[in-house]
Structures are given as C-alpha cells and as structure tokens.
C-alpha positions as CSV (number, residue, x, y, z in Angstrom):
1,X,-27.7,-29.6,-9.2
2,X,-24.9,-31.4,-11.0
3,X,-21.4,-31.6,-9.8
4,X,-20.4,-28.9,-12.1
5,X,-23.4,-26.5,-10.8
6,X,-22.4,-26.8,-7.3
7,X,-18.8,-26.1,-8.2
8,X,-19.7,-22.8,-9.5
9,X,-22.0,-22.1,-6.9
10,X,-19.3,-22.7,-4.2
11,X,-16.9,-20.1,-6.6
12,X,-19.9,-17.6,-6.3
13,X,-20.4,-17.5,-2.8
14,X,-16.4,-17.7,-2.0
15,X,-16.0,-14.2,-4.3
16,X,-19.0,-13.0,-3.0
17,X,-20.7,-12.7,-5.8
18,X,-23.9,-15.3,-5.3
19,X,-27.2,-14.1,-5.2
20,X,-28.6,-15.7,-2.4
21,X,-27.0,-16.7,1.1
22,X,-25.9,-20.5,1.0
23,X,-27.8,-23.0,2.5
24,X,-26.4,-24.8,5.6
25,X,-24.4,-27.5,3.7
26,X,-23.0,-24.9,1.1
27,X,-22.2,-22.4,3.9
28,X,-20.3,-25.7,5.5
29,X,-18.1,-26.4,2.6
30,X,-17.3,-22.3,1.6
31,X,-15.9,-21.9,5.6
32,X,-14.3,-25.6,4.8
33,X,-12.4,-23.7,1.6
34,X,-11.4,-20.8,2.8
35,X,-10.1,-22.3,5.9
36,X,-7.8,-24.2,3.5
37,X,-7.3,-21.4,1.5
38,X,-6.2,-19.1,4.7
39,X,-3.7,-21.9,5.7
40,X,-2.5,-22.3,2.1
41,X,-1.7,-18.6,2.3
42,X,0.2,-18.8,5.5
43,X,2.8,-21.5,4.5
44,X,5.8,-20.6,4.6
45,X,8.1,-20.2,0.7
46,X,10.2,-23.5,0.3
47,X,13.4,-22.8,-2.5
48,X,14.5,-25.9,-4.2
49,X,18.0,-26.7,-3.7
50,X,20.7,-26.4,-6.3
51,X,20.3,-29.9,-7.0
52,X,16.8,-30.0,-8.2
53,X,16.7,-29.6,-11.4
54,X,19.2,-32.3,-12.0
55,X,17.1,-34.6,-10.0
56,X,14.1,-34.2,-12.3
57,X,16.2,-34.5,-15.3
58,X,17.3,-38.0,-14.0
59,X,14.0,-38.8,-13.0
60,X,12.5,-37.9,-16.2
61,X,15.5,-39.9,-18.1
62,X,15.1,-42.8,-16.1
63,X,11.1,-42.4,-16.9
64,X,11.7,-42.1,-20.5
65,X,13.8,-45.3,-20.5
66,X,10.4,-47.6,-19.5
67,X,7.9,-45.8,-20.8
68,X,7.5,-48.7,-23.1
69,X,6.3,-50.3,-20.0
70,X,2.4,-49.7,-20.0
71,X,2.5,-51.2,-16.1
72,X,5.1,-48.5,-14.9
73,X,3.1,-45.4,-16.7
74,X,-0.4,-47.2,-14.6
75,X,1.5,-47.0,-11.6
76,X,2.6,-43.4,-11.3
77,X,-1.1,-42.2,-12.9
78,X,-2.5,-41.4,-10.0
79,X,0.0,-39.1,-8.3
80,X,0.4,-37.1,-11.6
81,X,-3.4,-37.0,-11.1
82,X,-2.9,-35.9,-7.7
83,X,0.1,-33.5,-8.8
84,X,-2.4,-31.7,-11.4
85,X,-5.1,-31.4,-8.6
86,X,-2.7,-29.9,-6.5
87,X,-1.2,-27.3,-9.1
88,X,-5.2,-26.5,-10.1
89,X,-5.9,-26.3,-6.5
90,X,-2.9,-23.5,-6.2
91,X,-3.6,-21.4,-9.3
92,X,-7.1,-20.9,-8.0
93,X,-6.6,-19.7,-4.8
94,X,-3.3,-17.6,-5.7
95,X,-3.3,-13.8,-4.1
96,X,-5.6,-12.1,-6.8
97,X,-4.6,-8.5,-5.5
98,X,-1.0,-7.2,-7.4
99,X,0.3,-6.2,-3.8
100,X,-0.2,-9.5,-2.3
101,X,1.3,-10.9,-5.2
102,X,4.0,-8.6,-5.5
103,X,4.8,-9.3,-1.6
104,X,5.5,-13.0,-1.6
105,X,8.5,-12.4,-5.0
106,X,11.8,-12.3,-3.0
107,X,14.0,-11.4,-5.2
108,X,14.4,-8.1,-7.5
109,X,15.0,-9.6,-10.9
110,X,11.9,-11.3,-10.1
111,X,9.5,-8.7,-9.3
112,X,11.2,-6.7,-12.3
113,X,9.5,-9.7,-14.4
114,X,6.3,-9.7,-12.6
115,X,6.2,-5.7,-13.7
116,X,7.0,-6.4,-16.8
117,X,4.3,-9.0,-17.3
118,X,1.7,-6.8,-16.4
119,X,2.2,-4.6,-19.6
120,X,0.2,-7.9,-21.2
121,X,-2.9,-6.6,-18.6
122,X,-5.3,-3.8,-18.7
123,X,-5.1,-2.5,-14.9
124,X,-7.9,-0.9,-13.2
125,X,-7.7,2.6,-11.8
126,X,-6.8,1.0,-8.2
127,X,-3.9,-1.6,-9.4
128,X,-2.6,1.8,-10.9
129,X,-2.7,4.0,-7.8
130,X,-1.2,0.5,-6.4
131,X,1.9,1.4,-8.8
132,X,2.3,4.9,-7.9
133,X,2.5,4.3,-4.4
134,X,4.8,1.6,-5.2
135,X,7.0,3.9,-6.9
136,X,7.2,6.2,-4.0
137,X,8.2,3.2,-1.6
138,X,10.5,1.3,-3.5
139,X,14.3,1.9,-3.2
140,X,15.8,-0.5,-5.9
141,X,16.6,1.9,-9.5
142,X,15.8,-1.1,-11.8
143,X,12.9,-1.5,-10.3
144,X,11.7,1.9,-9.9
145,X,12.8,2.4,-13.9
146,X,10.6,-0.5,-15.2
147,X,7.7,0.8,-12.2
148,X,7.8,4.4,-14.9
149,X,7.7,2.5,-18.2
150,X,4.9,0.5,-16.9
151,X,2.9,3.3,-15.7
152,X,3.0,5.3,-18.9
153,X,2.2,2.2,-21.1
154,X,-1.2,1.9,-19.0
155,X,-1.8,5.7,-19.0
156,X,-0.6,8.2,-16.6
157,X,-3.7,10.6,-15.5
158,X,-1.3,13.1,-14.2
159,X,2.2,14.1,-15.9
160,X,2.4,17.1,-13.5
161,X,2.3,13.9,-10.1
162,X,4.9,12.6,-12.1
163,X,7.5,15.5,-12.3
164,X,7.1,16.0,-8.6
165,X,8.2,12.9,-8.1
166,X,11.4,14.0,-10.5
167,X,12.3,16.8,-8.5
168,X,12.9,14.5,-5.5
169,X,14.9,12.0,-7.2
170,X,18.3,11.3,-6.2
171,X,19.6,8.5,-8.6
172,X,20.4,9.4,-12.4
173,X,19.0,5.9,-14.1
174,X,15.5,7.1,-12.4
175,X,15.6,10.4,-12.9
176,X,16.3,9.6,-17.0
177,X,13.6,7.5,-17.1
178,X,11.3,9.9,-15.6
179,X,12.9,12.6,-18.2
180,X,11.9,10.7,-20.6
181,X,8.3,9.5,-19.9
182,X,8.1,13.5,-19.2
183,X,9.0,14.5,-22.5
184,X,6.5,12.2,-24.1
185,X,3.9,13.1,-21.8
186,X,4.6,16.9,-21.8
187,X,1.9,19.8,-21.0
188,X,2.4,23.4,-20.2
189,X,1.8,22.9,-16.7
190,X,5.3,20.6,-15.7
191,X,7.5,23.2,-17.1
192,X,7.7,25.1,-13.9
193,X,8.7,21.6,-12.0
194,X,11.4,21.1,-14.7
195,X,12.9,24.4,-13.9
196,X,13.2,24.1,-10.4
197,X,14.9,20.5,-11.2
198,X,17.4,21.9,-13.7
199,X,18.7,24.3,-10.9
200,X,20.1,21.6,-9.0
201,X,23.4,21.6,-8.4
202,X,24.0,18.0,-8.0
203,X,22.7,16.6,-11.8
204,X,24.9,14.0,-13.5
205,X,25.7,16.2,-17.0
206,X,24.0,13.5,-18.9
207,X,20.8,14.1,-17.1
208,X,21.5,18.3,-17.4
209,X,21.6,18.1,-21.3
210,X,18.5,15.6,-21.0
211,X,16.6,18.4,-19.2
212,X,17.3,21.1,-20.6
213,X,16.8,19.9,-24.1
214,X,13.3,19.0,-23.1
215,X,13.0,22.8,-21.8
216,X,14.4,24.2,-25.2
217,X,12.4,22.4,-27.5
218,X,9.4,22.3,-25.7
C-alpha cells in the first residue's frame, strides 16, 4: 500500500466508513488523529488585533521588495510549506455538522453570512430540521429573517409549522418575512392561523395590510 492508499484508508476508518477493522498500526495512528483532532477542537478562538492586517501588508511589501532575491524566497519555503500543511490540516478536520459550525461564529453579521452561504448547498432533511429549531431559538430579527428565506429556498415541508410560528411572533421585520414566505407558500389549510393572527391587537399597520391582503386575495 502506497502512501496515498494508506491516507485514504486512515480517512475511511476516522468517518467510519472502512470495511474492515484496522490492523494494530492503523488503529494506532486513527486514535493518534483524533486525539489531535479532539484537541484542535478544544482551542480556544484567538482575534487578531487591529493591527494585523497592516502588519501583513508591510510584510508582504517588504517581501515584494527582494523577491528578486532567489536566496530570501529559499529561505522562507519551508514555513510557507508548513503554513499550507497547517491550513490543509484545519480544513480537514473543521466541525462537519452546521450546528457545531454555527456555534464557534461569534458575531451576528457573521453567522447572517454563514446562512446565507448555505443557499449554495443542498441540505439534508436533518440540517433542515437543524434550521427550524434554530429559528425557534434564536432571538436576533436579522437573523431569524435570513433563517425564513433560507428555509423556503431549500423547501419547506410544512407551510402550516410555519404560520404557527407567525402567530407567536412579536417583532414586525419577522413577522413580514414570515407573511411573505406564507403567501408564496399558501394552502387552504393556514388560513385559519392567519385569522387568528390578524385579530391581534398589537400588529404594526404595515404588517395588518400585509395580512389581510394575503386573506383577501387568497
């Protein structure tokens, strides 16, 4: 077995998906990996400083000034080398699962992008119950609007899941957004959930006129 072969032998038996058990030296190495993996997963999220991208633009200046220099580019070679191992090493052993990944974004415009990236996937039937539940959980309107758009775009099993959610809704961006996913998703069976939301007395008028032209015209 080449080194190649036992590469994708090792990736087999860390996802589970080899044949056959490992023999005692492959079994060795798969505990060695996901040992590392485990303690990659549990370091802890550095942020760069404010000065670090102007301290890779002066770098990369001061690089581009000698890089006539074929000595100064054989010098630096191997930790680019090591660099690329380490960014391979990384991507490979990322948090597969969306709520792992989900979990280590900090910020909200940030996991608004990761959502939005993931119109560019075809999810599977679990990521998308992922989402739902997400929905019900998260507190922050922008993200809870783009969570909607998301969710129709893959296909929404079950408009009338969705207008239940509507009748709880307190903030008028989300409860727009759900209008409107509604009204291009409609079926005979929400209108009795869009009632009982038009008879609240604490819509924004915008959000009135959006309901109850849906009722009128459907």
């Amino acid at each position: 077995m080449n080194a190649d072969e036992h590469l994708i032998n090792l990736m087999r038996h860390l996802d589970g998906e080899a044949a056959s058990s490992p023999e005692k030296d492959t079994l060795s190495e798969v505990n060695e990996l996901k040992n590392t993996v485990r303690a990659l997963e549990e370091l802890p999220l550095e942020e760069p400083d404010a000065s670090t991208d102007e301290n890779i633009m002066r770098f990369l200046d001061d690089k581009a000034q000698t890089a006539a220099k074929p000595s100064k580019l054989n010098q630096w070679l191997p930790y680019m080398l090591v660099a690329a191992s380490l960014a391979m090493l990384l991507y490979v052993f990322l948090p597969k699962k969306l709520a792992q990944r989900y979990d280590l974004i900090e910020t909200n415009p940030d996991r608004i992008s990761f959502i939005h990236e993931l119109n560019n996937q075809e999810l599977s039937s679990k990521e998308l119950l992922w989402l739902v539940s997400l929905l019900e959980i998260e507190e922050h309107p922008n993200i809870r609007v783009t969570l909607i758009d998301l969710i129709e775009n893959q296909g929404m099993d079950s408009p009338v899941e969705f207008a239940g959610y509507l009748v709880n809704e307190r903030t008028p961006a989300v409860q727009m957004a759900f209008l409107n996913t509604l009204d291009r998703q409609f079926t005979p069976e929400i209108r009795p959930q869009l009632i009982a939301f038009n008879e609240r007395a604490d819509l924004d008028p915008l959000v009135r006129d959006r309901i109850q032209g849906i009722l009128i015209n459907k």
